[in-house]
C-alpha positions as CSV (number, residue, x, y, z in Angstrom):
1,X,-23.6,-7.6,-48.5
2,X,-19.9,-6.7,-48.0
3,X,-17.6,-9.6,-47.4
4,X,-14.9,-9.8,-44.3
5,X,-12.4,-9.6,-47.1
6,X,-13.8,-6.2,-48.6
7,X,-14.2,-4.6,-45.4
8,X,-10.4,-5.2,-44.7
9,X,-9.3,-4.3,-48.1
10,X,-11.5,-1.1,-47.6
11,X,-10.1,-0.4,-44.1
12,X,-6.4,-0.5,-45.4
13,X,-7.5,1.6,-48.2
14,X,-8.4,4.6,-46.3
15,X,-5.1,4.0,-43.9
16,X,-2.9,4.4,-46.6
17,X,-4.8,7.6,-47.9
18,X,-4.5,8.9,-44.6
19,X,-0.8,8.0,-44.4
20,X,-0.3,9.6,-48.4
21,X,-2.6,12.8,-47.5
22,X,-0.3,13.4,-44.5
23,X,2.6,13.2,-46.1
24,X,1.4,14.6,-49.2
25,X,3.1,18.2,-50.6
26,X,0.8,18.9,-53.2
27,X,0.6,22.7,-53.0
28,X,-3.5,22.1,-53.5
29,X,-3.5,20.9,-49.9
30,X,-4.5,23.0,-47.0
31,X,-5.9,22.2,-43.7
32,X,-8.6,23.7,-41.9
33,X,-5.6,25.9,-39.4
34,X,-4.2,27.0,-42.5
35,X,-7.6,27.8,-44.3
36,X,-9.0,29.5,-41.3
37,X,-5.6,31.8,-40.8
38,X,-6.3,33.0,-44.3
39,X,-9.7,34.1,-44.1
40,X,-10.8,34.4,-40.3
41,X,-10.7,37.5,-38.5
42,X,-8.9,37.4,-35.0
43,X,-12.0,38.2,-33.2
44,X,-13.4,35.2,-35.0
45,X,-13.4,31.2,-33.4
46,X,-10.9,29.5,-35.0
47,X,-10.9,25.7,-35.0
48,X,-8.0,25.0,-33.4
49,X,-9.0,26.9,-30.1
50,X,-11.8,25.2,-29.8
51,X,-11.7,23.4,-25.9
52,X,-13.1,20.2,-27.7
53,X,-15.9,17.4,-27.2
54,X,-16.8,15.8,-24.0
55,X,-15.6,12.6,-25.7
56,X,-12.7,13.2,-27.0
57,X,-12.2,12.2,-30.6
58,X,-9.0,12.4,-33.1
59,X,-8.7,15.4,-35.1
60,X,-9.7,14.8,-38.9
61,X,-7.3,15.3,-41.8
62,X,-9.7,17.5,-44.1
63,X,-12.6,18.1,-42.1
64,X,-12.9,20.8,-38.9
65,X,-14.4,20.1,-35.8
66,X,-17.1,22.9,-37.1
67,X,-17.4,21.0,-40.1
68,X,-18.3,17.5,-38.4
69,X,-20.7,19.1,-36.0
70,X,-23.0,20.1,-39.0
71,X,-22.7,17.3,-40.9
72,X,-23.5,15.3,-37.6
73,X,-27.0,17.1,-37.2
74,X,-27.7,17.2,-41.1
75,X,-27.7,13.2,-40.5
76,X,-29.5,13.0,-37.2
77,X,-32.8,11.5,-36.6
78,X,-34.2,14.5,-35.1
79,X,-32.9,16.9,-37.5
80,X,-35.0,14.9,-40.5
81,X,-38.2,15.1,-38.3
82,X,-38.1,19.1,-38.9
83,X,-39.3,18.5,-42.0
84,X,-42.9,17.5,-40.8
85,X,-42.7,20.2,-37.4
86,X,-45.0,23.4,-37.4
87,X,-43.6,26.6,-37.4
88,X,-46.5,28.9,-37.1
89,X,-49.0,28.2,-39.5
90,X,-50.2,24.9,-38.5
91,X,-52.5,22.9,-41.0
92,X,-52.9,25.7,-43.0
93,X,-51.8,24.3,-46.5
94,X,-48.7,23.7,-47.9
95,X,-47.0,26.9,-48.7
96,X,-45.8,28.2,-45.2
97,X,-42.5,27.4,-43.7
98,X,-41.8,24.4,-41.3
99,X,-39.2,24.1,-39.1
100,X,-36.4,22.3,-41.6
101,X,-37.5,25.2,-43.9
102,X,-37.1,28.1,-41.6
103,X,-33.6,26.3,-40.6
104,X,-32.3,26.1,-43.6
105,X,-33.2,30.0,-44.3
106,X,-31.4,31.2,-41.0
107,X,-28.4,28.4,-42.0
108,X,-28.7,30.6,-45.5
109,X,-29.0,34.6,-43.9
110,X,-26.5,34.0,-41.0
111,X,-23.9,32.6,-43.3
112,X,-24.1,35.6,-45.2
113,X,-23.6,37.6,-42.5
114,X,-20.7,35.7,-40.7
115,X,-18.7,35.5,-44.3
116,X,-19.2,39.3,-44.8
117,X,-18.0,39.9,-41.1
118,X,-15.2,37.1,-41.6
119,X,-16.5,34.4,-38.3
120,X,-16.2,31.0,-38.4
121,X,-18.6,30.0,-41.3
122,X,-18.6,26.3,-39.9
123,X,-19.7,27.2,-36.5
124,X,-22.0,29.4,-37.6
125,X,-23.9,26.3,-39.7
126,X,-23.5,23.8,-37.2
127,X,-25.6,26.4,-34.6
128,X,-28.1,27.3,-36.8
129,X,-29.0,23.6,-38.2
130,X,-29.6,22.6,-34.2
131,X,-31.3,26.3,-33.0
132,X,-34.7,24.9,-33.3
133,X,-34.0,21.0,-33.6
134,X,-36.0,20.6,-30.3
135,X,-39.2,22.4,-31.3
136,X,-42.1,20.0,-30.4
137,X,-45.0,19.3,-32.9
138,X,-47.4,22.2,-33.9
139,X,-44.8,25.1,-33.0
140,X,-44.9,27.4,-30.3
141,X,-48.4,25.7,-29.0
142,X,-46.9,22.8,-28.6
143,X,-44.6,24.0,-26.8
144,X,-47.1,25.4,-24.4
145,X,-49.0,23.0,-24.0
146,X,-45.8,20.7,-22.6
147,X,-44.8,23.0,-20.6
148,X,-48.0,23.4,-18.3
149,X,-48.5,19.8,-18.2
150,X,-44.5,19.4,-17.2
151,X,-44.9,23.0,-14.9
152,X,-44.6,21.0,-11.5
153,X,-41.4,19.1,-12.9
154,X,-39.5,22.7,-14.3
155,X,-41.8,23.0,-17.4
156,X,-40.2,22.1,-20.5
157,X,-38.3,24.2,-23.0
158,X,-37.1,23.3,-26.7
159,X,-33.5,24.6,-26.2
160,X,-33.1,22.2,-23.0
161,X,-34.8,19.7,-25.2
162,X,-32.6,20.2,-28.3
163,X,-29.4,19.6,-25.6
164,X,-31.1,16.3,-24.5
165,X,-31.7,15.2,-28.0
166,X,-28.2,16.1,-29.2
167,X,-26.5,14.6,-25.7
168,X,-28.7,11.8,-25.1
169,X,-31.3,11.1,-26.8
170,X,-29.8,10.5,-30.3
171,X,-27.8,7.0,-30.5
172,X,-25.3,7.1,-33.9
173,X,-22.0,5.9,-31.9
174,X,-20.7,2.4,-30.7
175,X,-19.4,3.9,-27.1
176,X,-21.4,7.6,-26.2
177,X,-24.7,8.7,-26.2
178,X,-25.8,11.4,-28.4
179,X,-23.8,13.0,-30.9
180,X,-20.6,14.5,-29.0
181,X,-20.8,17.6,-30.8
182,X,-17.9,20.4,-29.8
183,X,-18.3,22.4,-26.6
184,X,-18.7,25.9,-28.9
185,X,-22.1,24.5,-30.6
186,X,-23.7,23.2,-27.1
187,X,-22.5,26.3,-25.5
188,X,-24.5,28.3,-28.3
189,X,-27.4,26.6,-27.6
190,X,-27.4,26.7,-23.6
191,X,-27.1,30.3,-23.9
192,X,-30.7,30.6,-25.1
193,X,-32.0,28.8,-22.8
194,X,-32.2,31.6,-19.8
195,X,-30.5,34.6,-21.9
196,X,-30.8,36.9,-18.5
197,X,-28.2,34.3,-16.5
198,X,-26.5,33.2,-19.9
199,X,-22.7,34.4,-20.3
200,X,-21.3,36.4,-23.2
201,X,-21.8,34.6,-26.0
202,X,-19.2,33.4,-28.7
203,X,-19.7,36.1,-32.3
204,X,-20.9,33.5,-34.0
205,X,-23.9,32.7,-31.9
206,X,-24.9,35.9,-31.9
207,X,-25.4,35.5,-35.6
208,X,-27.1,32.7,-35.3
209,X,-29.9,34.6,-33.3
210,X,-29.6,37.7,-35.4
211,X,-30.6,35.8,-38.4
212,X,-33.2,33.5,-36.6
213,X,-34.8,37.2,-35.7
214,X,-34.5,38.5,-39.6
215,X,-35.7,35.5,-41.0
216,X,-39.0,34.9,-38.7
217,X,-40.3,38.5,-39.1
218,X,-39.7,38.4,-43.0
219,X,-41.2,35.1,-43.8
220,X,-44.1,35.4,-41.3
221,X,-45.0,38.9,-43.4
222,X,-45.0,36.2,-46.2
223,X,-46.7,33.5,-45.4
224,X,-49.2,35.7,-43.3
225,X,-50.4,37.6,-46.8
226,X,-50.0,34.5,-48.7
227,X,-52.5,32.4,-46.1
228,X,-54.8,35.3,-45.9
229,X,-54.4,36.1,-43.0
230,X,-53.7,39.8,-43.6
231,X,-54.5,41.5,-46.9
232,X,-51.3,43.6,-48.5
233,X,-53.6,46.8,-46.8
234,X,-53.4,45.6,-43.5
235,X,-50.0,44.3,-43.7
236,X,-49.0,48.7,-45.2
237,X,-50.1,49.4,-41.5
238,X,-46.7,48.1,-40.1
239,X,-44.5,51.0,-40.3
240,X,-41.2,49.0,-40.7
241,X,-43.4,46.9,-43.8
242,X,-44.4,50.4,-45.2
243,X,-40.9,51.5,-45.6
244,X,-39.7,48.6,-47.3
245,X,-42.9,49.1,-49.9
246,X,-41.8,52.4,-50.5
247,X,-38.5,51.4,-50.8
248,X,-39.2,48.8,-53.4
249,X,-41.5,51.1,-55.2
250,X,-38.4,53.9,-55.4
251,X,-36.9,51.3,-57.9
252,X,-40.1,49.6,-60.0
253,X,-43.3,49.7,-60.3
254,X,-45.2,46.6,-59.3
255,X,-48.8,46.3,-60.4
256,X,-49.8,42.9,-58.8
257,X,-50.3,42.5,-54.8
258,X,-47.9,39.3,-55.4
259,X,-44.9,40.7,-56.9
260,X,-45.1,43.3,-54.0
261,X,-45.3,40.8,-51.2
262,X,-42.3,39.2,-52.8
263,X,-40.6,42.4,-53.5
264,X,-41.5,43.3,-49.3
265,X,-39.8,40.1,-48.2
266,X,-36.5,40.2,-50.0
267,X,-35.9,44.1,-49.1
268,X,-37.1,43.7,-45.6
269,X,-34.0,40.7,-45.6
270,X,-31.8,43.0,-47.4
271,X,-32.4,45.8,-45.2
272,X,-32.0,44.2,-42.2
273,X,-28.8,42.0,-43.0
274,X,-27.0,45.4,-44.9
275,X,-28.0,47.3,-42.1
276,X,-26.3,45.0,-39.5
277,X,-22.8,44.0,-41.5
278,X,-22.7,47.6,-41.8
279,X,-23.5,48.6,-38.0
280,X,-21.1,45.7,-36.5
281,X,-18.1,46.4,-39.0
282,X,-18.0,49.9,-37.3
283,X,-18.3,48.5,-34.3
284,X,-15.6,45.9,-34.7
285,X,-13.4,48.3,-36.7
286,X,-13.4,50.5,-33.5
287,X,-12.9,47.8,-31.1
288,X,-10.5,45.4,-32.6
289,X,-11.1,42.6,-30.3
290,X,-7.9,40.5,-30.8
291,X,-9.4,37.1,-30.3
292,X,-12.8,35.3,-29.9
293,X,-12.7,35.3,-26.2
294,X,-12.0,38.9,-25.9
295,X,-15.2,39.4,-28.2
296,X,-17.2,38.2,-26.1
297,X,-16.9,41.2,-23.6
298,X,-17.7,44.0,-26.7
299,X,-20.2,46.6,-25.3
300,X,-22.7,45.8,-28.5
301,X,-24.4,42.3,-29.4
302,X,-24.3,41.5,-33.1
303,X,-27.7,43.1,-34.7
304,X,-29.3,46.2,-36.2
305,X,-28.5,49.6,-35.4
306,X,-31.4,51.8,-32.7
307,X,-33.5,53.0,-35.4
308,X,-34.0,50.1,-37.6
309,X,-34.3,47.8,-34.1
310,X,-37.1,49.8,-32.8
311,X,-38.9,49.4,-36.4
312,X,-38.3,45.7,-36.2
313,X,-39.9,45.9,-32.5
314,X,-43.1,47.4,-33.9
315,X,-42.9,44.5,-36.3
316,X,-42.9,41.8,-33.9
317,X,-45.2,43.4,-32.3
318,X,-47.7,43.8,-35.2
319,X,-47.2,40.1,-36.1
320,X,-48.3,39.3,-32.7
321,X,-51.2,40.9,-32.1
322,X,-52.8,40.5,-36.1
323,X,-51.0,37.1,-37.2
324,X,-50.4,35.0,-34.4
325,X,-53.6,35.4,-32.6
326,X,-55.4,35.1,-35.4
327,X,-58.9,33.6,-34.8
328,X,-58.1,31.1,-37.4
329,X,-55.0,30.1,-36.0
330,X,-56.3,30.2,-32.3
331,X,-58.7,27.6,-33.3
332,X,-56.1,25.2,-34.5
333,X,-53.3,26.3,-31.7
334,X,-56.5,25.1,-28.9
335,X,-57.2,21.9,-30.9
336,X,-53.6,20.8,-31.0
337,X,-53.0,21.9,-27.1
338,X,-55.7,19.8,-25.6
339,X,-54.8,16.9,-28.0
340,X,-51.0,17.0,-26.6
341,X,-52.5,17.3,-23.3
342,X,-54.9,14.3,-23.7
343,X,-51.8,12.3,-25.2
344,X,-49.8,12.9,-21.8
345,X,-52.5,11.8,-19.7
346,X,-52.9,8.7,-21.6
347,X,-49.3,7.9,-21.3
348,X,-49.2,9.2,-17.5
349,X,-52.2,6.5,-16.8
350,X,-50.8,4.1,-19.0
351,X,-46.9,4.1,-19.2
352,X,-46.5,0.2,-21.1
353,X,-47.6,2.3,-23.7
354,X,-44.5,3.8,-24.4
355,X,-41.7,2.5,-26.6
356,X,-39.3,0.6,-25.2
357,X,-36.6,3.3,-25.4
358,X,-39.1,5.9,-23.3
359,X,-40.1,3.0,-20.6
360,X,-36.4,2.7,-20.1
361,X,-35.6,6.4,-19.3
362,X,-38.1,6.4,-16.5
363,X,-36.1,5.4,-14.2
364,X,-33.4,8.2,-15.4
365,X,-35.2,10.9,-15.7
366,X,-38.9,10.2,-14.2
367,X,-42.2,9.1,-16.0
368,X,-43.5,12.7,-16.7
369,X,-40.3,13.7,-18.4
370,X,-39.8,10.5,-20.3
371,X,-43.5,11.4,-21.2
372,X,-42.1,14.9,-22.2
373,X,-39.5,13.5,-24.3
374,X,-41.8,11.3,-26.7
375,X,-44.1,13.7,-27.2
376,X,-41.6,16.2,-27.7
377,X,-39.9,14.2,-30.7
378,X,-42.7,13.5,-32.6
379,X,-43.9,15.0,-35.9
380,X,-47.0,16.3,-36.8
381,X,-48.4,13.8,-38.5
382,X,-47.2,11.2,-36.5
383,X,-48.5,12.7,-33.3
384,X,-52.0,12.8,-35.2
385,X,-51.5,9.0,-36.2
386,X,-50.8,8.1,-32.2
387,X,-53.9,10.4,-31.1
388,X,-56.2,8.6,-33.5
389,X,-54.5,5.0,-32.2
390,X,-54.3,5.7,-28.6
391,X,-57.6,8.0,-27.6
């Protein structure tokens, strides 16, 4: 336990840093304005034209507003629950992806591409770390599933939910609700929320969804072959899959069916992610947007060039009708779906049954949506522990 006496001596501490840091002429020392105006691109969103927080906060000596976004989602609640969230594959072992994996890959590929295109690196982080933090259990059946029992209330979405969780919903400060991240990061994720009404979106957000799109296709070729779902022979029948194999085969030969599904994955991300910094340099070497705003308005969206896009399309589509309505998976996605929906019933008929936290939003937000919220948040496993204690 810290005494009185430590925590002042600890407090005066960091003051005087402060004080010496600001004062400081060390030529090692540079802040974030100076960092950025070395290695940012004009067209990129530099931290000190950001239009701020709702509440406002003091600027920090050595971190950016970017910075303290992302490390505010790394430490949230809801952000930690990702671990145990579905992506696809539900209960099918435990090699596939879950959400905190698949974030942390699209964290990985969209840095990539917003260091090779000189963005906001920061930015780019903070966005992708909360892109999917309001994923329900059990994936995109989940998600279903909440939405038809929430259809007569506006249905529920996880990019609506992942603004409630980040605004609301999340408790880490003495006097606001939710996390007060900047106004760039909720902006990036209200724009997929309706993308046909949504506005022109920031660079970096773009990226964010570029990479989201490159690393889903990839690692659902993966984790597809590796579940069985599709042999290596089945998975040759994708056009945009065939290429990279012959690609891959151009430089070695690969005897096993292992190596190659490995070899697929990384050139179908290498592909994609040379193809688009290549694609959008031209583009932004033609258009010299002179600042972020102004970039918004560009005639192309950060992505692949025509051909490669309408490979990827086949792609998507291939994954969709041979992976994801898989018989195997179907069976599982039903399962999970009618659990959720018995679960809201339950907590429909029987409210007192909600935490404390949920009773008290009822009269905020309405039972059903309060409902919404608690299922919403839960993992996996711990829906599957309620289920068992509750039905």
């Amino acid at each position: 336990m810290v005494s009185k006496g430590n925590v002042d001596f600890r407090k005066t501490s960091i003051q005087h840093w402060h004080r010496h840091m600001s004062t400081s002429t060390w030529p090692g020392l540079q802040t974030i304005v100076q960092r950025e105006e070395l290695l940012l691109a004009p067209y990129a969103m530099h931290s000190k034209d950001s239009t701020g927080r709702q509440h406002p906060e003091p600027d920090h000596l050595y971190r950016g507003p970017f910075q303290r976004d992302r490390d505010r989602i790394l430490h949230s609640a809801a952000y930690r629950r990702l671990a145990d969230k579905t992506q696809v594959f539900t209960g099918q072992g435990d090699y596939h992806r879950t959400r905190l994996t698949h974030t942390l890959e699209v964290a990985s590929i969209a840095r990539t591409i917003g260091r090779a295109l000189r963005l906001n690196e920061d930015l780019i982080e903070a966005m992708a770390m909360v892109h999917d933090i309001g994923h329900p259990p059990f994936g995109h059946a989940g998600e279903e599933a909440l939405h038809e029992c929430l259809l007569e209330d506006g249905g529920f979405s996880h990019n609506q939910y992942a603004l409630c969780l980040v605004q609301e919903l999340e408790i880490r400060y003495e006097h606001f609700p939710g996390l007060n991240l900047t106004r760039e990061v909720l902006e990036g994720q209200s724009s997929r929320i309706d993308k046909t009404t949504a506005s022109p979106t920031l660079l970096e957000a773009q990226v964010v969804d570029a990479a989201d799109s490159i690393t889903y296709d990839s690692h659902d070729v993966d984790d597809a072959v590796q579940l069985n779902l599709l042999t290596m022979d089945e998975l040759l029948e994708s056009p945009m899959v065939r290429e990279a194999a012959r690609r891959v085969k151009e430089r070695s030969a690969l005897p096993h069916d292992q190596q190659l599904r490995k070899a697929i994955v990384h050139e179908l991300i290498d592909w994609q992610v040379s193809n688009m910094l290549e694609w959008c340099s031209h583009n932004l070497k033609q258009d010299c947007p002179p600042n972020s705003e102004a970039a918004r308005k560009l005639p192309f969206q950060i992505g692949p060039d025509d051909e490669l896009t309408k490979l990827k399309t086949g792609l998507e589509q291939f994954l969709h009708q041979r992976v994801y309505r898989h018989e195997r998976l179907i069976k599982v996605r039903r399962l999970a779906q009618d659990q959720l929906r018995e679960m809201f019933d339950q907590f429909q008929k029987h409210p007192e049954l909600l935490p404390v936290k949920f009773q008290n939003r009822i009269q905020q937000c309405g039972l059903r949506h309060s409902i919404g919220n608690y299922l919403a948040g839960m993992t996996d496993r711990y829906f599957q522990q309620q289920y068992q204690q509750l039905t």
